[in-house]
KEVO-767998 format. One line per 2 residues: their letters; for each residue x, y, z of N, C-alpha, C. Coordinates in Angstrom, 3 decimals, always signed. Each point is the difference from the previous one (the first is absolute). Layout:
BEGIN
A> X/Y/Z/X/Y/Z/X/Y/Z ~ ...
END
This chain:
BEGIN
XX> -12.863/+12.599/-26.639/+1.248/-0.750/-0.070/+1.164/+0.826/+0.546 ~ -0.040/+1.065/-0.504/+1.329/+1.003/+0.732/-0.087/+0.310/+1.317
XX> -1.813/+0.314/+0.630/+0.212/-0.326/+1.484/+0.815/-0.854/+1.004 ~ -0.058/-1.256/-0.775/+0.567/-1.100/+0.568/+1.930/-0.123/+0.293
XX> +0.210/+0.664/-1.255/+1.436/+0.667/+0.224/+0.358/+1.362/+1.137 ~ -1.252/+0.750/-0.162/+0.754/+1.000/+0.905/-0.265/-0.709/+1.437
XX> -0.860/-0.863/+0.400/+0.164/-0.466/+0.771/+1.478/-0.837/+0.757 ~ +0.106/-0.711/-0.741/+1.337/-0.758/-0.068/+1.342/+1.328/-0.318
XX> -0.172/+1.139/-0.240/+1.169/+0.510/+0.062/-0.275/+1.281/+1.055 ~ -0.987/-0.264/+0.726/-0.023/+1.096/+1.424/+0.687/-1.028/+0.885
XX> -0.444/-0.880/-0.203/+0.613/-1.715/+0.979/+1.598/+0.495/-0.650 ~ +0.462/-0.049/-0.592/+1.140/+0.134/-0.190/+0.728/+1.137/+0.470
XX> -0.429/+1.217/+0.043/+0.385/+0.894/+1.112/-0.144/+0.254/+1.458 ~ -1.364/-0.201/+0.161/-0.239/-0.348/+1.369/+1.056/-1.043/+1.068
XX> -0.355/-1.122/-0.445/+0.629/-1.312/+0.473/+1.370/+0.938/+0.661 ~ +0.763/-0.125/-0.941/+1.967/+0.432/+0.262/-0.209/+1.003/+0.861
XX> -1.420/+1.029/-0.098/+0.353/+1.104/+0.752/-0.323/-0.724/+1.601 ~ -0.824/-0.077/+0.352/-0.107/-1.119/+1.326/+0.713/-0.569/+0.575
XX> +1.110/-0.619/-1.165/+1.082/-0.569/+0.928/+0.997/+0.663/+0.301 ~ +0.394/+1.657/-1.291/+0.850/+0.375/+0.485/+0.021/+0.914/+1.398
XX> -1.448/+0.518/+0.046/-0.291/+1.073/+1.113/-0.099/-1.448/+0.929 ~ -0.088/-0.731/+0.469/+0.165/-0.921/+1.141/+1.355/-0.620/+0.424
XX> +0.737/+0.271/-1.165/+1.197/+0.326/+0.842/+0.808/+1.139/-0.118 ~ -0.774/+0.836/-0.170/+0.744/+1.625/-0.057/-0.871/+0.426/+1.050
XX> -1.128/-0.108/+0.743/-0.740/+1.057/+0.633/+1.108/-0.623/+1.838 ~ +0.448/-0.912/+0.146/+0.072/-0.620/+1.120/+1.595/+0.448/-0.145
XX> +0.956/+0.072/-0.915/+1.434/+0.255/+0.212/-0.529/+1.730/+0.521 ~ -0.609/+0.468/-0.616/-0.415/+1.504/+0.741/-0.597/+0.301/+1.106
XX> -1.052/-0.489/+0.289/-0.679/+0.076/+1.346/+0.693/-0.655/+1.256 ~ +0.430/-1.188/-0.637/+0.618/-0.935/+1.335/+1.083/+0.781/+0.753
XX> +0.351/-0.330/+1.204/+0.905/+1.010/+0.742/+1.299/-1.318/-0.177 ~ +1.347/+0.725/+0.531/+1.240/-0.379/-1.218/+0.700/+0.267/+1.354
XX> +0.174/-0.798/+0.723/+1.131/+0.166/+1.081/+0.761/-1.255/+0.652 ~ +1.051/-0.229/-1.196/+0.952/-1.428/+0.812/+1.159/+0.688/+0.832
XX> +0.265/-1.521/+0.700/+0.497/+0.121/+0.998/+1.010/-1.405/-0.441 ~ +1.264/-0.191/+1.309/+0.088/-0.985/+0.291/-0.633/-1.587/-0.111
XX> -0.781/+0.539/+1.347/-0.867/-0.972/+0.555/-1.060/-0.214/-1.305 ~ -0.660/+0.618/-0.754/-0.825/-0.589/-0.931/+0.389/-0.650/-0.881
XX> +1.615/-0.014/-0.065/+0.575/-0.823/-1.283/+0.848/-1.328/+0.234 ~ -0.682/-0.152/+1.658/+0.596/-1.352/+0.560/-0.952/-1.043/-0.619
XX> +0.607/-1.275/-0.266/-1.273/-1.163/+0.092/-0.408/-0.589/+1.174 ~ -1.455/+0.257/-0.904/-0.649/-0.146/+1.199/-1.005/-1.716/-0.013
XX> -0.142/-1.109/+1.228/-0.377/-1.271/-0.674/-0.672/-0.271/+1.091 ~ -1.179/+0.021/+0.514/-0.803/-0.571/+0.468/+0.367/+0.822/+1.714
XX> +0.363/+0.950/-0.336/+0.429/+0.628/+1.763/+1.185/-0.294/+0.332 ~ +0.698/-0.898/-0.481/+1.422/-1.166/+0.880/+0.959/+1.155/-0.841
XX> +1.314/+0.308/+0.671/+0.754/+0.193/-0.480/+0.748/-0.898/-0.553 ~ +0.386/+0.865/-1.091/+0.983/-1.036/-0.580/+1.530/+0.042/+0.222
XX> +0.395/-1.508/-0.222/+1.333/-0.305/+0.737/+0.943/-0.735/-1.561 ~ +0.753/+0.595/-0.260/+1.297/-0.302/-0.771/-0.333/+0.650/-1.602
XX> -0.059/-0.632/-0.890/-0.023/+0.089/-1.566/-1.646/-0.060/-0.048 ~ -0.462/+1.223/-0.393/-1.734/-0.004/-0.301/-0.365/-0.802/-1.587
XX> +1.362/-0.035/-0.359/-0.519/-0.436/-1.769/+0.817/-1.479/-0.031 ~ -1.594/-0.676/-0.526/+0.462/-1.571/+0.208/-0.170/-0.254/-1.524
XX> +0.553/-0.448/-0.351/-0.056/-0.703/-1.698/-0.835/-1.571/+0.407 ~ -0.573/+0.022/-1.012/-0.890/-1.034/-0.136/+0.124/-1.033/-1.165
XX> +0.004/-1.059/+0.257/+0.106/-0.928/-1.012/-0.941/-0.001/-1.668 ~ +0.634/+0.332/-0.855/-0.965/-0.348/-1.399/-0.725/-0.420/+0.043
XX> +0.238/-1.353/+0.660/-0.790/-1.679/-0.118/-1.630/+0.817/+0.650 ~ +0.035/+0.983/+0.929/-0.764/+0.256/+0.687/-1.256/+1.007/-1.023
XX> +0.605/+0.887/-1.079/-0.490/+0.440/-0.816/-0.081/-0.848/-1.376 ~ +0.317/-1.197/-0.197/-0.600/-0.746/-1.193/-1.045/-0.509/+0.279
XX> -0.041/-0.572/+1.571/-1.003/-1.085/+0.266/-1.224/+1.084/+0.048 ~ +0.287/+1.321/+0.340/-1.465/+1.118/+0.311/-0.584/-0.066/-1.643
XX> +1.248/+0.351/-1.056/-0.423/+0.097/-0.928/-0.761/-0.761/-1.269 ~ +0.286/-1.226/+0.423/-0.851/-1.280/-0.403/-1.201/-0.437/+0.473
XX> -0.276/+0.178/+1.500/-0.706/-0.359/+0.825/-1.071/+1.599/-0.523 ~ +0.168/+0.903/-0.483/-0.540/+1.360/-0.128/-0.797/-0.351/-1.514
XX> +0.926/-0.833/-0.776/-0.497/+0.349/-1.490/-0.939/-1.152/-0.178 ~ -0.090/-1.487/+1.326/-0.669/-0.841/-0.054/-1.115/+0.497/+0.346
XX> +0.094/+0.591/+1.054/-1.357/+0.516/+0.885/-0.936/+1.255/-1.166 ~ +0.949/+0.543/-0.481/-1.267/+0.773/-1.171/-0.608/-0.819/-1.286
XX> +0.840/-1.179/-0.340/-0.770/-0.694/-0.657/-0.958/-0.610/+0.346 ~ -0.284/-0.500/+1.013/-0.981/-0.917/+0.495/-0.894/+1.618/-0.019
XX> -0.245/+0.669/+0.110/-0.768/+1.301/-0.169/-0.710/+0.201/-1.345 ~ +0.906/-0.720/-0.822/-0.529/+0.322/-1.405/-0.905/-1.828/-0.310
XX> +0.957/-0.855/+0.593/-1.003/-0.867/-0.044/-1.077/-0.290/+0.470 ~ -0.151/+0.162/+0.968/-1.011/-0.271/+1.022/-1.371/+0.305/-0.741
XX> -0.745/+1.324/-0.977/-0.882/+0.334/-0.749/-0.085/-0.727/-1.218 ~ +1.289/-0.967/-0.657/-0.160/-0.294/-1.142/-0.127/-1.933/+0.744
XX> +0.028/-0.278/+1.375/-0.748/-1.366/+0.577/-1.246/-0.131/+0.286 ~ -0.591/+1.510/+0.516/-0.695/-0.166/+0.290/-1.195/-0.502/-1.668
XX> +0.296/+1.093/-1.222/-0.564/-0.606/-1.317/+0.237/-0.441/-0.706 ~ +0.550/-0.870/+0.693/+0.923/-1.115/-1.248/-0.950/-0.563/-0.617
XX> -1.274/-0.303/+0.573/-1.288/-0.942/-0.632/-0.549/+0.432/-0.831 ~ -0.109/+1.603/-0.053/-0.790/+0.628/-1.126/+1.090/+0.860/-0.796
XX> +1.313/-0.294/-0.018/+0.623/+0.826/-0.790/+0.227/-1.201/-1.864 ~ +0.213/+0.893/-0.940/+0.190/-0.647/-1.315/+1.397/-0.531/-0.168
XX> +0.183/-0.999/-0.834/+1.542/-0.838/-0.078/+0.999/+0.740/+0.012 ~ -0.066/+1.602/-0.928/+0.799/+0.777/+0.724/+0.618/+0.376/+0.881
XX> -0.925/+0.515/+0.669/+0.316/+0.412/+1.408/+0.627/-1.175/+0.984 ~ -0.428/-1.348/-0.062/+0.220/-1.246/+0.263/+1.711/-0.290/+0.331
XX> +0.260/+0.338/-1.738/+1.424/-0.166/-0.430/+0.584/+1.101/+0.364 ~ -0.425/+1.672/+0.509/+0.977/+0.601/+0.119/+0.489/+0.135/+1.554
XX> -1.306/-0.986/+0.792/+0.502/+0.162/+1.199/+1.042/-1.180/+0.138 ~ -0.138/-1.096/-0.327/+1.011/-0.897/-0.215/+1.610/+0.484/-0.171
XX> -0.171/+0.788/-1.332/+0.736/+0.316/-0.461/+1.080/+0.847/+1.241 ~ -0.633/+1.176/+0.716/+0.146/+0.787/+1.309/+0.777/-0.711/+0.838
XX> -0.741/-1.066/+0.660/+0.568/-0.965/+0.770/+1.595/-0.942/-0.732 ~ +0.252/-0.283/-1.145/+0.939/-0.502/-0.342/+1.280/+1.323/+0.307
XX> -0.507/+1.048/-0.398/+0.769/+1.091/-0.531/+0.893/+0.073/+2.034 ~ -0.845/-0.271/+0.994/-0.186/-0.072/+1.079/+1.551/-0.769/+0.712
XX> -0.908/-0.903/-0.594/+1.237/-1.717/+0.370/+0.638/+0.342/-0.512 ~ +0.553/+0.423/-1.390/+1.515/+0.141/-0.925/+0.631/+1.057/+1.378
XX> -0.311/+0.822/+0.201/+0.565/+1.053/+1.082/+0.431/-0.568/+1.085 ~ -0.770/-0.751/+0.793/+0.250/-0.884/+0.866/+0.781/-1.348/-0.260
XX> -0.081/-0.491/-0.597/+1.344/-0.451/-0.115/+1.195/+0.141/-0.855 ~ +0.049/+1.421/-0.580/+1.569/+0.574/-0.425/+0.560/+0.830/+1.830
XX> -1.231/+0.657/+0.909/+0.995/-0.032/+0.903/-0.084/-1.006/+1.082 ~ -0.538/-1.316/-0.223/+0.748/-1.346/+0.359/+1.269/-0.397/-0.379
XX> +0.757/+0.331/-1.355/+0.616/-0.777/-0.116/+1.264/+1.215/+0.214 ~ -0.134/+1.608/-0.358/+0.641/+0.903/+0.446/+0.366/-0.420/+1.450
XX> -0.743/-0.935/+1.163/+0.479/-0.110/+1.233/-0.783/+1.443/+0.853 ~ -0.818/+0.924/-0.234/-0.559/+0.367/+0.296/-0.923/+0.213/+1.315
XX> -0.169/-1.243/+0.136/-1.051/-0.707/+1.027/+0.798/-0.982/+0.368 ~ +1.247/-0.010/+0.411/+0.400/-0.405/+0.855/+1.123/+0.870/+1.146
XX> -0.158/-0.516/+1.610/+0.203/+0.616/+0.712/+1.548/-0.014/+0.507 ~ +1.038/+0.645/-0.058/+1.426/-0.599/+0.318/+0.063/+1.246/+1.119
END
């Protein structure tokens, strides 16, 4: 039984150390020489002409962010359609349940105006 812990607490040192030497071994080794020119933007080869920083509409980050939290649900559903036939009334009702929880979201940002485009 205590094996099983020291296991889980070498994982606990190990792990952090991995990530910290992966980004400590590369700020050291990597070679470190800006310039000008490396701190221009740079976009597909084309130079750029006037104001490089464009502000972007919200509307443009709600619709990602809805359209993002729809698309991982259907992820979680998709396994609980495929056994809907052999799952117990439980499970039945809690996918139901999922899907309502779904729609309430979808349409509080319907009526927030959300999903619509001005």
């Amino acid at each position: 039984m205590q094996t099983d812990w020291l296991y889980i607490g070498i994982m606990l040192v190990v792990a952090p150390t991995f990530a910290i030497l992966a980004l400590i071994i590369p700020r050291i080794l990597a070679p470190h020489k800006p310039s000008k020119l490396k701190s221009e933007t740079y976009e597909c080869g084309i130079q750029t002409v006037g104001d490089t920083w464009v502000q972007f509409k919200a509307q443009y980050y709600n619709f990602a962010l809805i359209f993002l939290i729809f698309d991982v649900e259907i992820v979680f559903l998709f396994p609980w359609a495929i056994a809907y036939r052999q799952l117990p009334l439980f499970g039945v009702i809690e996918g139901i349940l999922f899907i309502l929880i779904l729609v309430a979201g979808l349409i509080y940002a319907w009526k927030k105006g959300l999903l619509e485009w001005s």
